[in-house]
C-alpha positions as a printed NumPy array, in Angstrom:
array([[  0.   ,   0.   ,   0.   ],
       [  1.273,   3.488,  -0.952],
       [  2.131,   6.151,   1.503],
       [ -0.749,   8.342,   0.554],
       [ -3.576,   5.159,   0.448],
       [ -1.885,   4.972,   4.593],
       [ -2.727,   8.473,   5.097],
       [ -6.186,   8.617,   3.364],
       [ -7.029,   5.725,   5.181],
       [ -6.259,   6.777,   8.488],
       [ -7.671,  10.383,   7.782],
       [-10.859,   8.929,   6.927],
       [-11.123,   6.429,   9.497],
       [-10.25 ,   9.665,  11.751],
       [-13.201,  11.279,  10.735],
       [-15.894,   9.03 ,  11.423],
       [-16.854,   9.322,   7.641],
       [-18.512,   6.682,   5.91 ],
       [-16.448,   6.506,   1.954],
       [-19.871,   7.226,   0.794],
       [-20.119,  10.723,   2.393],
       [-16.672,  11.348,   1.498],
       [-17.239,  10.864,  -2.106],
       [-20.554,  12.866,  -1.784],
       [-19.257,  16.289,  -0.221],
       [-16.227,  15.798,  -2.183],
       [-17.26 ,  15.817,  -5.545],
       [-15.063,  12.896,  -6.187],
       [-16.548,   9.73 ,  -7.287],
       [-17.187,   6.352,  -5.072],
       [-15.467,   4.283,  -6.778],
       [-12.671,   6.446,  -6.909],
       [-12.334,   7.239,  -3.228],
       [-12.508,   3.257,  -2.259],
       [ -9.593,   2.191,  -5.075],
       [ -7.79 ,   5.752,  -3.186],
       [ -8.071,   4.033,   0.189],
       [ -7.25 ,   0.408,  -0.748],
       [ -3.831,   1.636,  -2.734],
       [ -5.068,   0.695,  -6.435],
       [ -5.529,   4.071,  -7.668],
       [ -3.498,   7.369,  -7.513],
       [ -5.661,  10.936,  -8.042],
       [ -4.683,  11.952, -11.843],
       [ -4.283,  15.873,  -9.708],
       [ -4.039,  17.317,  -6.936],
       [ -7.147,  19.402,  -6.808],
       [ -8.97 ,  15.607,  -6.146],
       [ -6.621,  15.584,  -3.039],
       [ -7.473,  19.137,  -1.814],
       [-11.028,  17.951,  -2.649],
       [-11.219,  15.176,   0.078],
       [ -8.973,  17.431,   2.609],
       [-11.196,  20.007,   2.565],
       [-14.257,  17.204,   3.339],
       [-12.37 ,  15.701,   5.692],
       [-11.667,  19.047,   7.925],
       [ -7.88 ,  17.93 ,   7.567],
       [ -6.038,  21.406,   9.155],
       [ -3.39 ,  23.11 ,   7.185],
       [ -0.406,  20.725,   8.791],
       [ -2.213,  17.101,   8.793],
       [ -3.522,  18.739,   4.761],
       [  0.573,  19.224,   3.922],
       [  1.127,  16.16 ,   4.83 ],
       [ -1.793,  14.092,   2.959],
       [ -0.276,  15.676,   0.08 ],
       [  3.333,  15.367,   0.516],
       [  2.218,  11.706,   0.369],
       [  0.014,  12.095,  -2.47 ],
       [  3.043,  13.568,  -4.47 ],
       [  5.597,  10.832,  -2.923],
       [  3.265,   8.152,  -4.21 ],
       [  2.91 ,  10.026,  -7.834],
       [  6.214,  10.718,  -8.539],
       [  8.424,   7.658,  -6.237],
       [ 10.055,   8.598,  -3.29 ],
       [ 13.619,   8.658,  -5.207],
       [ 12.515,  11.342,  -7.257],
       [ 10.497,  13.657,  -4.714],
       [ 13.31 ,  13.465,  -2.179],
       [ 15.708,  15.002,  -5.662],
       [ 12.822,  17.478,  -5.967],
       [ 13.473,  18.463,  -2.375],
       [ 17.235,  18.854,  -2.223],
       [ 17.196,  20.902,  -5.388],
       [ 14.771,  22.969,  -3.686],
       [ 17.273,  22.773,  -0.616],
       [ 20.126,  23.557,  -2.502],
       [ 18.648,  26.676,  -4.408],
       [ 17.963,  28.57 ,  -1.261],
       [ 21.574,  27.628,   0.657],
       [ 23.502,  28.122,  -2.878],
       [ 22.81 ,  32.453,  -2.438],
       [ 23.576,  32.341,   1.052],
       [ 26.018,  34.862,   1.94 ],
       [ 28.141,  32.74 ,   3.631],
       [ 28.995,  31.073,   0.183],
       [ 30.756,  33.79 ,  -1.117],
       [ 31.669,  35.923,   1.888],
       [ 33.914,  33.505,   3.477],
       [ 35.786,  34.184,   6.425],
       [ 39.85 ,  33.571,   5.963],
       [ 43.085,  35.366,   5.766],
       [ 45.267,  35.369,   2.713],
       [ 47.643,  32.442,   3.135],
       [ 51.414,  33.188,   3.394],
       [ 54.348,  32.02 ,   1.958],
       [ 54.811,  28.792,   4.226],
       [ 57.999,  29.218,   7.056],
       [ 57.065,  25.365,   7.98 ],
       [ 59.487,  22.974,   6.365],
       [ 57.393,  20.1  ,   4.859],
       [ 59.468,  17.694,   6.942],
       [ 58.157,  19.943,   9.922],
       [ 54.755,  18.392,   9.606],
       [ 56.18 ,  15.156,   8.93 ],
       [ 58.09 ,  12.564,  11.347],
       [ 62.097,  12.959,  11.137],
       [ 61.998,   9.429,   9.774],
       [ 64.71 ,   8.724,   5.845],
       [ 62.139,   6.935,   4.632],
       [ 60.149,   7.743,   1.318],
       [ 57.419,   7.854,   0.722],
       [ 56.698,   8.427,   4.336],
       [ 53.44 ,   6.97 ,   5.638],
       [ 50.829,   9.182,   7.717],
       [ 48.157,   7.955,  10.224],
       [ 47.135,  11.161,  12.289],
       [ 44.046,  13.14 ,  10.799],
       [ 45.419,  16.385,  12.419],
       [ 48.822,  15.539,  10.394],
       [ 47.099,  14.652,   7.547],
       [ 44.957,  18.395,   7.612],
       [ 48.115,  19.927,   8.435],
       [ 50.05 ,  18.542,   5.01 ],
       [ 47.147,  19.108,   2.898],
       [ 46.589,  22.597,   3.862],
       [ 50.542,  23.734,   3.802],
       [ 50.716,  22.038,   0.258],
       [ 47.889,  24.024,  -1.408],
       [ 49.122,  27.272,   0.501],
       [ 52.56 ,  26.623,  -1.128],
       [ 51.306,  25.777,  -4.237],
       [ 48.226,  28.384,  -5.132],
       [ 50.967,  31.253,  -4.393],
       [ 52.583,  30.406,  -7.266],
       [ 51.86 ,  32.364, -10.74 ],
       [ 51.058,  29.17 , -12.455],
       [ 49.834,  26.938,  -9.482],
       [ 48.372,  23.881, -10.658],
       [ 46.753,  21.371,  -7.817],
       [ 45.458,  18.112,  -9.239],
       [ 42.863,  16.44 ,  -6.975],
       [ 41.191,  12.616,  -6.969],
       [ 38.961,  13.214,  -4.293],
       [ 34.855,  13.28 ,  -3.175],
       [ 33.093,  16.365,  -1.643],
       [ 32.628,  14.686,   1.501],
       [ 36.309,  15.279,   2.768],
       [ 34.876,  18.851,   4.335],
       [ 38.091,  20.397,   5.529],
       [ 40.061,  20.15 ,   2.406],
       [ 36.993,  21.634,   0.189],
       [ 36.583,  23.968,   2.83 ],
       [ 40.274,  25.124,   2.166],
       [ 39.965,  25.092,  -1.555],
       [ 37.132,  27.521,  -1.559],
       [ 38.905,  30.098,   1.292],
       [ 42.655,  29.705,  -0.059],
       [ 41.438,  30.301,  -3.981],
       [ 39.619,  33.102,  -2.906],
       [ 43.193,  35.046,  -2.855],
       [ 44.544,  33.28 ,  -5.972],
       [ 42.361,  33.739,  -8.579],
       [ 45.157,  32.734, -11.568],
       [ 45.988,  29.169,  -9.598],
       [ 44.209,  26.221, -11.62 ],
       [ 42.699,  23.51 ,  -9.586],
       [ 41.368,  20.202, -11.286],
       [ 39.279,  17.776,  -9.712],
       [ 38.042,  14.426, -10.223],
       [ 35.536,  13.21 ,  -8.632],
       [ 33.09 ,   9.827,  -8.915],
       [ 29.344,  10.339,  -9.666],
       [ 27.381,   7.557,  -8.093],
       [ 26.105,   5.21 , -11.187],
       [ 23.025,   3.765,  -8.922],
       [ 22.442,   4.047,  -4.807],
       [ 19.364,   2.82 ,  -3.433],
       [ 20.716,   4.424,  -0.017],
       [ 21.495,   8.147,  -1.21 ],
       [ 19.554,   9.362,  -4.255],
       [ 20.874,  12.401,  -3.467],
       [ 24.508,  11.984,  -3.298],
       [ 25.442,  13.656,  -6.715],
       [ 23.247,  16.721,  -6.047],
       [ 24.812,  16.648,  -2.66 ],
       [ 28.742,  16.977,  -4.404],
       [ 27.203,  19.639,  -6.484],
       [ 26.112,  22.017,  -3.31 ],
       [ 29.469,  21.139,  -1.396],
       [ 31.236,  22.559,  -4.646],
       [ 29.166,  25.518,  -4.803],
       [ 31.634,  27.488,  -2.32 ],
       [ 34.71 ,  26.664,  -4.4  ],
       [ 33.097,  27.076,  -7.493],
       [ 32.344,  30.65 ,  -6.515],
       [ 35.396,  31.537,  -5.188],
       [ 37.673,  29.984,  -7.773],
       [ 37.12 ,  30.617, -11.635],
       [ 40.058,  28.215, -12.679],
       [ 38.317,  25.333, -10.844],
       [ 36.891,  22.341, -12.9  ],
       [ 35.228,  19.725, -11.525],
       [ 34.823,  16.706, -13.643],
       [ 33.354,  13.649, -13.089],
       [ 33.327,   9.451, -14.078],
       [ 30.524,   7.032, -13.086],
       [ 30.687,   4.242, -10.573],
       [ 29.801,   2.879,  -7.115],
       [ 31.185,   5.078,  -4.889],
       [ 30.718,   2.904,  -1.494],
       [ 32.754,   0.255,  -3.249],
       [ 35.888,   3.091,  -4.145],
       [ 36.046,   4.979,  -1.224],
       [ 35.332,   2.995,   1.854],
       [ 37.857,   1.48 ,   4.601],
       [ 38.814,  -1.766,   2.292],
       [ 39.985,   1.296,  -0.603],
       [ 43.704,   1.627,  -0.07 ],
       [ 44.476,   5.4  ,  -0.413],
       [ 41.872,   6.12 ,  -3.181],
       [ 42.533,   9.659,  -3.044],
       [ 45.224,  11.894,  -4.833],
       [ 46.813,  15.509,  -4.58 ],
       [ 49.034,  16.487,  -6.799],
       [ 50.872,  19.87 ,  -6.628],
       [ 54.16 ,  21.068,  -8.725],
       [ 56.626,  18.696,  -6.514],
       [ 54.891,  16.805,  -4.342],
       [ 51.928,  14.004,  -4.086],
       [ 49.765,  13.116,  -1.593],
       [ 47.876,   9.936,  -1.287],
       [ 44.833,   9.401,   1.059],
       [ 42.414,   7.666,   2.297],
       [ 38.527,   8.44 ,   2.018],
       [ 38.539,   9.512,   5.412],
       [ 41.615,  11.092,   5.75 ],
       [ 42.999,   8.877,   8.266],
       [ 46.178,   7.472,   6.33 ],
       [ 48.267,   8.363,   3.51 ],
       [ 51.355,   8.604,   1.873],
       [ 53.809,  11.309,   1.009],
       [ 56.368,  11.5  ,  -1.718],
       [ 58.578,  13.951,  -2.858],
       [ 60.015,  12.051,  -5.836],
       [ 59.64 ,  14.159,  -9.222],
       [ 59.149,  10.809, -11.086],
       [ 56.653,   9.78 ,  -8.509],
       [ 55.236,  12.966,  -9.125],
       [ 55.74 ,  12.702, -13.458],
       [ 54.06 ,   9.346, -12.783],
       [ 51.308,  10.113, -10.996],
       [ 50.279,  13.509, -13.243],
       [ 50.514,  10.717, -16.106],
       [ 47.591,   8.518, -14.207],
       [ 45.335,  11.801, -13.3  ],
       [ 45.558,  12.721, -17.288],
       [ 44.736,   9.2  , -18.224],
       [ 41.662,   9.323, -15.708],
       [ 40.851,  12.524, -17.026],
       [ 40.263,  10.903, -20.792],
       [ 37.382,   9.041, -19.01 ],
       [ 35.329,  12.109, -17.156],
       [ 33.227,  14.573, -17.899],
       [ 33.074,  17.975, -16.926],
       [ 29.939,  18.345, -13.818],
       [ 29.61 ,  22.143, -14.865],
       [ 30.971,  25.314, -16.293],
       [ 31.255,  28.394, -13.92 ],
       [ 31.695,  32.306, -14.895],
       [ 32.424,  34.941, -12.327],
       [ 32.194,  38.334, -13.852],
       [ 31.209,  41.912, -14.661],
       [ 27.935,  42.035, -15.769],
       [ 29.004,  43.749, -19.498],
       [ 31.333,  40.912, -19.579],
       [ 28.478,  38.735, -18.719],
       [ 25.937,  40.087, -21.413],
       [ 28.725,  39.316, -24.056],
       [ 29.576,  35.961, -23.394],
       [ 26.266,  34.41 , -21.675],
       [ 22.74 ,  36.693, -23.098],
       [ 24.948,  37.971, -26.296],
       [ 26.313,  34.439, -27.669],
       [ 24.405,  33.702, -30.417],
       [ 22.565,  30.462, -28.563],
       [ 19.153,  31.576, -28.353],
       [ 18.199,  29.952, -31.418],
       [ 18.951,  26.679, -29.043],
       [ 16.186,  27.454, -26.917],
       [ 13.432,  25.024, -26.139],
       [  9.728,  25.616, -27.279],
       [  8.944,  26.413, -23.681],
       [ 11.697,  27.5  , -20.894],
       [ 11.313,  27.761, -17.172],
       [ 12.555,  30.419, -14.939],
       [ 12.569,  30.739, -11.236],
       [ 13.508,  34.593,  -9.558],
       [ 12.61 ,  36.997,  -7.406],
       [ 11.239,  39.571,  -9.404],
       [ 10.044,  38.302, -13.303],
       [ 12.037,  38.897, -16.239],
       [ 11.092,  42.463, -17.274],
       [ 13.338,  42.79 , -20.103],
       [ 11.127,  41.156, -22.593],
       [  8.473,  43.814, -21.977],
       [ 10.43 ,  46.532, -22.009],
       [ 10.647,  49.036, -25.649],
       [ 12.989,  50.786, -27.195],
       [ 11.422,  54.021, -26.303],
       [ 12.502,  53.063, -22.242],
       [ 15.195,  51.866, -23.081],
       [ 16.25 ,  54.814, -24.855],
       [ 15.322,  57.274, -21.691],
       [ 16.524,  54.836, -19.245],
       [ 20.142,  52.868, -19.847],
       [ 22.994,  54.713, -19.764],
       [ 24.308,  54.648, -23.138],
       [ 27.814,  55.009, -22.202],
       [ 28.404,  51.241, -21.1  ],
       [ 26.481,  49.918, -24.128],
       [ 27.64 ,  50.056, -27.716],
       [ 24.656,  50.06 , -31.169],
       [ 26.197,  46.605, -31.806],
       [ 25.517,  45.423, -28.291],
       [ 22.354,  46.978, -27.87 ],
       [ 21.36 ,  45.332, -31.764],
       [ 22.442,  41.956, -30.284],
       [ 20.23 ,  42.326, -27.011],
       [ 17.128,  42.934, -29.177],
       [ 18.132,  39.803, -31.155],
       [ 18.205,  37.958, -28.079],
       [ 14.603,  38.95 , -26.319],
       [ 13.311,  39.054, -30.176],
       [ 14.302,  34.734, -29.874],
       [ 13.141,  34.422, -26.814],
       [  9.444,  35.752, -27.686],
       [  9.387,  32.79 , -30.228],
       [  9.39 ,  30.408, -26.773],
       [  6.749,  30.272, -24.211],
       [  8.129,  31.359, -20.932],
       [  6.627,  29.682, -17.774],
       [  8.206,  31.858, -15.225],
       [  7.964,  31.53 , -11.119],
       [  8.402,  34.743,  -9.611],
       [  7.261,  36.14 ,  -6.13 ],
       [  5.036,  39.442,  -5.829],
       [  7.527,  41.203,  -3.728],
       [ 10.052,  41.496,  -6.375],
       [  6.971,  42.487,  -8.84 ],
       [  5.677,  45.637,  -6.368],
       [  9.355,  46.424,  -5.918],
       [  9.617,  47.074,  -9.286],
       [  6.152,  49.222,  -9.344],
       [  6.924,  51.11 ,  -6.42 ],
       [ 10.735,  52.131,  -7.231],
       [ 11.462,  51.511, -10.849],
       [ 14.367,  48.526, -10.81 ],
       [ 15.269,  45.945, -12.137],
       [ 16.903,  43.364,  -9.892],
       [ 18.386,  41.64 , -13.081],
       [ 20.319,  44.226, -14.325],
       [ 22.95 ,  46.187, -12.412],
       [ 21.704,  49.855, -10.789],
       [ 25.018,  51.631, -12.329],
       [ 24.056,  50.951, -16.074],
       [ 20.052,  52.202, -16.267],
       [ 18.125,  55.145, -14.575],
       [ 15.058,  53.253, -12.491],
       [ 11.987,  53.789, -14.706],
       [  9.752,  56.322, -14.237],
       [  6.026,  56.083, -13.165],
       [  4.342,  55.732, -16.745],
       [  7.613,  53.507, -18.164],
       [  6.526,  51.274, -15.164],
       [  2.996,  50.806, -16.237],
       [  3.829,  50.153, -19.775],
       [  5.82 ,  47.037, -18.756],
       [  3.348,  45.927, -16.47 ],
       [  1.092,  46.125, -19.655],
       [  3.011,  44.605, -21.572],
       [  3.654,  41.732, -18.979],
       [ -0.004,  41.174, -18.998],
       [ -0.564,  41.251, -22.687],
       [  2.106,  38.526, -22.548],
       [ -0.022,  36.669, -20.283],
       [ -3.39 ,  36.754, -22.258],
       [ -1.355,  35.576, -25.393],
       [  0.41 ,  32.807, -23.836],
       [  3.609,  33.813, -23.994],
       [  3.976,  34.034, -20.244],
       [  2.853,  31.583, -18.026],
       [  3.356,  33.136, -14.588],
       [  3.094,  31.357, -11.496],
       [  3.958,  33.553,  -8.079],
       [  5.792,  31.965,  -5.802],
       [  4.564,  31.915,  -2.245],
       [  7.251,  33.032,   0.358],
       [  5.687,  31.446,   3.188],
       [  7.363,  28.096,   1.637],
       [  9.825,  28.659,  -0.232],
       [ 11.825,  32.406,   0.656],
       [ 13.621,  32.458,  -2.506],
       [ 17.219,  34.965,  -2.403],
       [ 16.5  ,  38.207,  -4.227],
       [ 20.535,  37.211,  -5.98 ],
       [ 19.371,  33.926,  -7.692],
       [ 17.724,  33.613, -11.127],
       [ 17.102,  30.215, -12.49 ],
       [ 17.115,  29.21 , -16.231],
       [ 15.651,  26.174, -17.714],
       [ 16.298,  27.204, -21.623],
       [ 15.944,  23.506, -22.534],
       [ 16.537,  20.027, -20.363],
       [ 19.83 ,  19.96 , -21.461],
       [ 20.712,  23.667, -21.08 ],
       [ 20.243,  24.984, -17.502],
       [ 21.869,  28.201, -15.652],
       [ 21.747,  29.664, -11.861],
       [ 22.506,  32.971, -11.887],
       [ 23.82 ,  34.805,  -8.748],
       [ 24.423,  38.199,  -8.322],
       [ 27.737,  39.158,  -6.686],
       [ 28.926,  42.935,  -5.054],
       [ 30.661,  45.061,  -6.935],
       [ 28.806,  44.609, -10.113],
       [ 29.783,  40.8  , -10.114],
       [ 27.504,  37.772, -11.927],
       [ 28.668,  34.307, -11.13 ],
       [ 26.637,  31.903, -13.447],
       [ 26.768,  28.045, -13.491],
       [ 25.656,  26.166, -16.437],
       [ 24.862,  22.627, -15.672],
       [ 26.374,  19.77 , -18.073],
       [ 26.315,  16.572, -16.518],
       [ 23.138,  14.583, -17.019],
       [ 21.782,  12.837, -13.743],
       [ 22.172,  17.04 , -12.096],
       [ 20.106,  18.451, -15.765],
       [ 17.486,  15.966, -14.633],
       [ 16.746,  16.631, -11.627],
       [ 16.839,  20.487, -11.839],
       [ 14.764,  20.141, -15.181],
       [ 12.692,  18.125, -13.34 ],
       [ 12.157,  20.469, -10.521],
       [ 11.482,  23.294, -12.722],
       [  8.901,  21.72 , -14.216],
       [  7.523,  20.478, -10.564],
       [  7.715,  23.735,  -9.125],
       [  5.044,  25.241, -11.417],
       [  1.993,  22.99 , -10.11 ],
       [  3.741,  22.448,  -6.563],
       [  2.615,  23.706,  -3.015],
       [  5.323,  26.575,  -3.177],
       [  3.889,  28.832,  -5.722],
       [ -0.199,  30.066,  -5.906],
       [ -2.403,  28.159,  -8.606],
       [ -2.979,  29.995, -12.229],
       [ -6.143,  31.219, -11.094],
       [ -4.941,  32.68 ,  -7.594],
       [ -1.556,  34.182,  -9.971],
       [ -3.824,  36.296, -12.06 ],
       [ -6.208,  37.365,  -9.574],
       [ -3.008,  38.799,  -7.726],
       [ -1.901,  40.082, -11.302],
       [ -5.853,  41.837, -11.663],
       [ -4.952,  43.266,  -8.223],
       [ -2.101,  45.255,  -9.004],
       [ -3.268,  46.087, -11.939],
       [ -6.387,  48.02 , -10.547],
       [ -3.934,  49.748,  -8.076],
       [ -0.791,  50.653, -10.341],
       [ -2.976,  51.181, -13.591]])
């Protein structure tokens, strides 16, 4: 019996309610609401759900969690609990924490490597203290991302916390050191059906601090590599010296033999023959950002219908030439890169956009005049009547079909006012952040199980419990527009 035919069941039974009754004041057929309770049959929507709730004077907590069932049951529990940490790791990825982190710049190491180590001739000399371990690992990235052409080459998984947690604070202050990294994608765990989304979110730090780091990635079983029977599965490589671990840190091996080290390079770029690259990151200015990202001449790639998710809704779409003629400041944009924009939106309003937005970025927009999207040093905030003209033209969009809004409700999911979220097709997916000092860091997602289950979450998210229903979206919309038009 499914989760949710256990928690109809016991809901009815609850209530004293005959199924006869049930299906009566519900609406919902017999038939329908016996197969429900006995596990044969699963509501084709969720309004049949609400339906029964509502007859069954579930409250608002014991109604979440009918339907959290309802959806376990509909989609399987592997892929709802994906839904969920994409929806977890959405709201921790802006957190200011991520790229705000607290550190000091390293300096040039005064500890001799041998320091760390025992006083012991013998190479390669063998390591069985954590502590030690931490020690080496941090003094040989410090020594090696101060050089100009640092290059540390890493076999390792996420899940070693202090050395990722290094990587994203040391990087921070060498932005020209290179840093590749290997790392095994779980082919198939009934156990953790989260564990590749999970590498992606401990990345995110060193991904934002670090433009020169790739992560790249190779399919297996990842309990069977890296477990206690693994000897030293793990690799660091820097200039002149390797490093080999185990998964947990605990033991390892030290060499500072340059054919050890010419040997062991030659293994990581045979390895690297066989991966993939996870993702592509881009930290910079925002003109930089137009050119290479909105101005790249990949719009014709987009799918018949995209999916965005952001605090306020795309406005640029619905704004004309005549605003933006009064209201950019002409001096950052050239008539080649403004000709190239208009391409762009003229591309995208071939596509239908379903778009998740919350009404708090919307009224910030009527009530001040910005844009969120775009940075405040390159446009004046619109004026009064530019405003209403968008929000006209936003609405015409919606009676044509072009946009398919959906508002977000805050209460359940408080998305970050510096994350936009791109779905342009199920193989072409982008998270946008928005930095200080006129900074956009922007992540495009390659590697297929991570495409499917954000793709899959934008598509969840428009019919989900965190945003308002089509009809309760356009009444808002009708609402502000009676008071701003």
């Amino acid at each position: 019996m499914s989760s949710f035919a256990q928690k109809l069941k016991y809901y009815v039974e609850k209530s004293g309610q005959t199924i006869y009754s049930v299906a009566v004041t519900s609406g919902v057929e017999r038939t329908m609401v016996h197969k429900m309770i006995k596990g044969d049959r699963i509501p084709s929507n969720k309004d049949i759900v609400l339906a029964i709730a509502r007859t069954l004077l579930l409250s608002p907590s014991d109604t979440d969690e009918l339907i959290t069932a309802y959806e376990i049951s509909l989609r399987g529990e592997s892929a709802y609990h994906q839904l969920q940490y994409v929806q977890k790791l959405l709201l921790n990825c802006a957190k200011p924490s991520l790229f705000k982190i607290d550190s000091t710049p390293p300096k040039i190491s005064s500890k001799n490597i041998q320091s760390i180590l025992s006083q012991q001739e013998l190479i390669p000399q063998i390591i069985t203290e954590r502590p030690q371990i931490n020690q080496l690992v941090r003094t040989l990235l410090e020594m090696e991302l101060q050089k100009p052409n640092g290059h540390v080459y890493l076999i390792a998984q996420p899940d070693y916390q202090y050395l990722y947690e290094l990587l994203a604070s040391l990087t921070c202050f060498a932005p020209g050191a290179k840093v590749d990294n290997i790392i095994c994608f779980d082919q198939a765990n009934d156990d953790d059906d989260c564990y590749n989304l999970r590498c992606l979110e401990k990345l995110m730090p060193t991904l934002l601090s670090c433009p020169a780091f790739e992560a790249h990635c190779y399919y297996d079983h990842v309990d069977s590599l890296f477990n206690e029977w693994s000897l030293l599965p793990c690799m660091l490589l820097t200039s002149e010296y390797s490093l080999c671990f185990s998964a947990d840190a605990g033991q390892a091996l030290f060499f500072d033999s340059p054919e050890i080290n010419k040997f062991m390079k030659q293994f990581f770029h045979k390895k690297m023959i066989c991966t993939s690259p996870i993702c592509h990151s881009l930290t910079t200015s925002f003109s930089n950002y137009l050119e290479k990202v909105i101005m790249s001449g990949k719009a014709a790639d987009l799918a018949p219908q995209i999916y965005t998710i952001l605090y306020q809704p795309c406005l640029t779409p619905f704004i004309d030439e005549d605003i933006i003629g009064r209201h950019l400041k002409m001096e950052y944009f050239s008539e080649d890169m403004l000709r190239r924009i208009a391409t762009h939106f003229a591309v995208v309003k071939r596509t239908i956009i379903n778009s998740c937005f919350t009404q708090e970025g919307l009224e910030l927009f009527l009530n001040t005049g910005r844009i969120t999207e775009i940075p405040d040093m390159f446009y004046k905030p619109l004026d009064v009547e530019s405003r209403r003209r968008v929000l006209k033209n936003m609405l015409r969009a919606v009676d044509t079909g072009f946009l398919v809004p959906r508002i977000i409700n805050t209460a359940k999911l408080n998305l970050p006012v510096a994350l936009n979220v791109e779905a342009l097709s199920p193989t072409r997916i982008i998270l946008y952040l928005r930095l200080e000092n006129d900074t956009t860091f922007s992540l495009t997602l390659k590697e297929p199980s991570l495409l499917h289950a954000f793709y899959g979450f934008m598509e969840y998210i428009q019919s989900s419990r965190l945003v308002y229903s089509q009809t309760e979206t356009l009444n808002i919309l009708h609402d502000l527009e009676k008071t701003y038009l």
